[in-house]
C-alpha positions as CSV (number, residue, x, y, z in Angstrom):
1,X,-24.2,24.2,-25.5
2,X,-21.3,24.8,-28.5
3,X,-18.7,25.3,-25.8
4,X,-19.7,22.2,-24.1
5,X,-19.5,20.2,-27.2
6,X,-16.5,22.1,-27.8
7,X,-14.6,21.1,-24.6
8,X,-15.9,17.1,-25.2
9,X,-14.3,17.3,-28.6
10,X,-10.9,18.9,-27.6
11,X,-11.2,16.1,-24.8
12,X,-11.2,13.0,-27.7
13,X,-8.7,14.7,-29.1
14,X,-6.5,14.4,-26.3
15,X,-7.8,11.0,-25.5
16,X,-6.2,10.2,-29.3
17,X,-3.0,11.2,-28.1
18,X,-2.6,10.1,-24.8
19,X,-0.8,7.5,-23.7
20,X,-0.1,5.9,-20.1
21,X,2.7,6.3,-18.0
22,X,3.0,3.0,-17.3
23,X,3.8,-0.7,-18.4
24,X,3.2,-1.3,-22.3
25,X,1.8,2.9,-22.6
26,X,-0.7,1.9,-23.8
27,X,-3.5,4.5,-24.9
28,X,-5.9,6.0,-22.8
29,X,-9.5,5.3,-22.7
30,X,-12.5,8.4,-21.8
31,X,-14.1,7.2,-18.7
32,X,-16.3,9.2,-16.0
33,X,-15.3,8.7,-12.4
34,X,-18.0,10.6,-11.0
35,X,-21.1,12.3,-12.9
36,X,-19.2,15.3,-14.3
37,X,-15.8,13.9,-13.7
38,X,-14.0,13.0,-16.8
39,X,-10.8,11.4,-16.5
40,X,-9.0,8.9,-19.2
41,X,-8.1,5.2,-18.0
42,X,-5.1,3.2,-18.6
43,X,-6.8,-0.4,-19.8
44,X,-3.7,-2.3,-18.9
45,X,-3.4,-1.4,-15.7
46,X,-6.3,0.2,-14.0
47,X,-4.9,3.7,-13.8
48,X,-6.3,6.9,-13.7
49,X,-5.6,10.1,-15.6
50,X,-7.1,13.0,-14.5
51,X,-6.6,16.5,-16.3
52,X,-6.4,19.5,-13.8
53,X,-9.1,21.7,-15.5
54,X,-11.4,18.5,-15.4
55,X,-10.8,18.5,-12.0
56,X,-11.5,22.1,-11.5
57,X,-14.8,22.2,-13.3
58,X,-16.3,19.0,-11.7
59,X,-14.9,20.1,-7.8
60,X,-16.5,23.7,-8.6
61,X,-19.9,21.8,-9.3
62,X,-19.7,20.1,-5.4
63,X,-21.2,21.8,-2.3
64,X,-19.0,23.7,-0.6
65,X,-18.4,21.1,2.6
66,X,-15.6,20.4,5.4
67,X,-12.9,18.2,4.2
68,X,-13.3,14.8,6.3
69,X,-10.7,12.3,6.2
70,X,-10.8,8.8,7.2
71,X,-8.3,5.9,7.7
72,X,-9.6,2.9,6.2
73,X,-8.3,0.1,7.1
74,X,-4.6,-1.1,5.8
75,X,-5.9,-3.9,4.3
76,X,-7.8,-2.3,2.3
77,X,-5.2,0.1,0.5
78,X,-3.9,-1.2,-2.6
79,X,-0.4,-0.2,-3.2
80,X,0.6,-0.7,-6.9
81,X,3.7,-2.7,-8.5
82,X,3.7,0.7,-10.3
83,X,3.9,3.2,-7.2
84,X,8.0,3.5,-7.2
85,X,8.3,4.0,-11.1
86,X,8.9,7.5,-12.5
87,X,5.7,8.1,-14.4
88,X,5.5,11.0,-17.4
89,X,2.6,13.2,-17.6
90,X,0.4,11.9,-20.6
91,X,0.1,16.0,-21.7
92,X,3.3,17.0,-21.1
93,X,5.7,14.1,-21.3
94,X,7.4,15.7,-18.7
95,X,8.6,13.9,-15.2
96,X,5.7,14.1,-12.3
97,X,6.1,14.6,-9.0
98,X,5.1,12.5,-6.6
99,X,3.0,13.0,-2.8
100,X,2.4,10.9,0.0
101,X,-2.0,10.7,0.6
102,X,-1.2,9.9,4.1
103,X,-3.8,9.3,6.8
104,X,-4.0,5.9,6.7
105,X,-2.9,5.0,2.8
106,X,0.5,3.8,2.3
107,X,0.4,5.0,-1.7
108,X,1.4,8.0,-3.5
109,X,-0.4,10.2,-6.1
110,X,1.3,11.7,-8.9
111,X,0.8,15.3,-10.2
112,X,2.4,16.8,-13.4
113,X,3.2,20.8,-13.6
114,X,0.3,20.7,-15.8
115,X,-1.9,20.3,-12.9
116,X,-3.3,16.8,-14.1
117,X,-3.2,13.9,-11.5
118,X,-2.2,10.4,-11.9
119,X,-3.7,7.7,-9.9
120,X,-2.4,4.2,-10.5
121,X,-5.2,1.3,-10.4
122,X,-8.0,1.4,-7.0
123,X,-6.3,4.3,-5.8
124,X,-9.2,6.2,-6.7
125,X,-11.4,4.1,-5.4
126,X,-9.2,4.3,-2.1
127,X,-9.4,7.8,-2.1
128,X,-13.1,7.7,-2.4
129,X,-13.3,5.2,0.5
130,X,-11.6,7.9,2.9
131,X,-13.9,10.7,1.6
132,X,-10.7,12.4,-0.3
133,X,-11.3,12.5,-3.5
134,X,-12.9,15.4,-3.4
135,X,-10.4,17.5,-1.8
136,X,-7.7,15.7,-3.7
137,X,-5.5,18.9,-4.0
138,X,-5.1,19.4,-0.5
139,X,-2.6,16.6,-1.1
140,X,-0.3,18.8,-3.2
141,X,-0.3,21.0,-0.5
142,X,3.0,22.3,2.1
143,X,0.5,21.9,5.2
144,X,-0.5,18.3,3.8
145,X,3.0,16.8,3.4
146,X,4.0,18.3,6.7
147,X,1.6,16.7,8.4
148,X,2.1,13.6,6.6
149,X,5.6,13.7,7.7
150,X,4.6,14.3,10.9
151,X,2.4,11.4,11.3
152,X,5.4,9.0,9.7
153,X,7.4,10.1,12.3
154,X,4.7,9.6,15.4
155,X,4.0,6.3,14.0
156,X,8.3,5.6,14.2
157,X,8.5,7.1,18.1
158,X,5.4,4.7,19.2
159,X,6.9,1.6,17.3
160,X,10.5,2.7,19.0
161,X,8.0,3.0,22.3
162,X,6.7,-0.3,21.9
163,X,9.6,-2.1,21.1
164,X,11.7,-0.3,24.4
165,X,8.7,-0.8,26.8
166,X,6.2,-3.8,25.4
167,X,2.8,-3.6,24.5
168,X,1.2,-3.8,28.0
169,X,3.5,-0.8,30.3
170,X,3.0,1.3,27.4
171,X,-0.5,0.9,27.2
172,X,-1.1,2.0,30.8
173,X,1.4,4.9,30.0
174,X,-1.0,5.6,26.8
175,X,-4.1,5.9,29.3
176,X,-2.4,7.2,32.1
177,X,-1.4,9.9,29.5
178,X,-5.1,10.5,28.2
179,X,-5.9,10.7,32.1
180,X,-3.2,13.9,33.1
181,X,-4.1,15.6,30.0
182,X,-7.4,17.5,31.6
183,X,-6.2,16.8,35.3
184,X,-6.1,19.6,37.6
185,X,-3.3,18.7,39.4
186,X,-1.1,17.0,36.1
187,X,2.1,19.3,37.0
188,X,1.6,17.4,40.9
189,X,1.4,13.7,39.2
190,X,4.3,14.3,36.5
191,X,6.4,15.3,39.3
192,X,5.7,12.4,41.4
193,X,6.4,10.0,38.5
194,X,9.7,12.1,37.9
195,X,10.5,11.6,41.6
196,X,13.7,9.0,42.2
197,X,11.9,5.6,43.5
């Protein structure tokens, strides 16, 4: 019980000192994003401050589960005025990096060497809305960012497709595609689509 009392106090403490990245820096407020999540809030701008070994301690209390990502959709994903601006960790005072969330959001997360994660305002609650917020440091991840990559550049060749063919000829091509895929004899019908008219 001390070193729980022990660990909220150090946490006000911090809270005292802490100030937000963003807009007027103003300081941050305690809040709980989830039962045994602390994090601190910016109350000018919705943001969220999240330090890495609160992080740790609430995602070691979770079950052990299958990460499962969703694309909710775009209409739904706020993108902050604040997402392009260099943001300083509220620790550290040093520059954070940035990461693409991918998979259907548009926005970027922050993450300070410290380990603590910035989320500007309803990012969380984006996060939460494609079940990643508790797996939020596969995000910092090589693996991840390839993949997000990956997926920027898909989504390039199909508009490039799109635009070169129209909506309807590539649509066929899209099912035709899904067709060959299992076909027995695909190697038979790409050859007779490669064949000179």
């Amino acid at each position: 019980m001390g070193n729980v009392m022990a660990a909220a106090d150090a946490q006000r403490m911090i809270a005292l000192v802490m100030q937000s990245p963003l807009a007027h820096h103003k300081r941050l407020e305690r809040v709980e994003l989830e039962p045994g999540l602390t994090a601190f809030r910016c109350p000018e701008t919705g943001g969220h401050w999240i330090p890495a070994e609160n992080y740790w301690r609430w995602r070691s209390t979770l079950p052990a589960t299958a990460v499962v990502v969703e694309s909710p959709a775009a209409e739904t994903v706020p993108v902050s005025e604040y997402d392009g601006a260099v943001k300083l960790c509220p620790e550290s005072g040093t520059v954070m990096m940035r990461y693409r969330v991918g998979h259907g959001q548009s926005f970027r997360v922050e993450r300070s060497h410290t380990g603590g994660i910035w989320l500007d305002g309803g990012e969380w609650e984006a996060l939460c809305g494609g079940h990643l917020h508790n797996s939020i440091h596969l995000i910092f991840t090589a693996p991840w960012q390839k993949a997000v990559r990956q997926q920027e550049m898909d989504a390039v060749h199909l508009a490039q497709l799109r635009e070169r063919l129209g909506d309807e000829l590539l649509e066929k091509l899209q099912v035709l595609r899904q067709e060959l895929a299992e076909h027995p004899q695909r190697s038979a019908a790409l050859a007779f689509l490669n064949a000179q008219a």
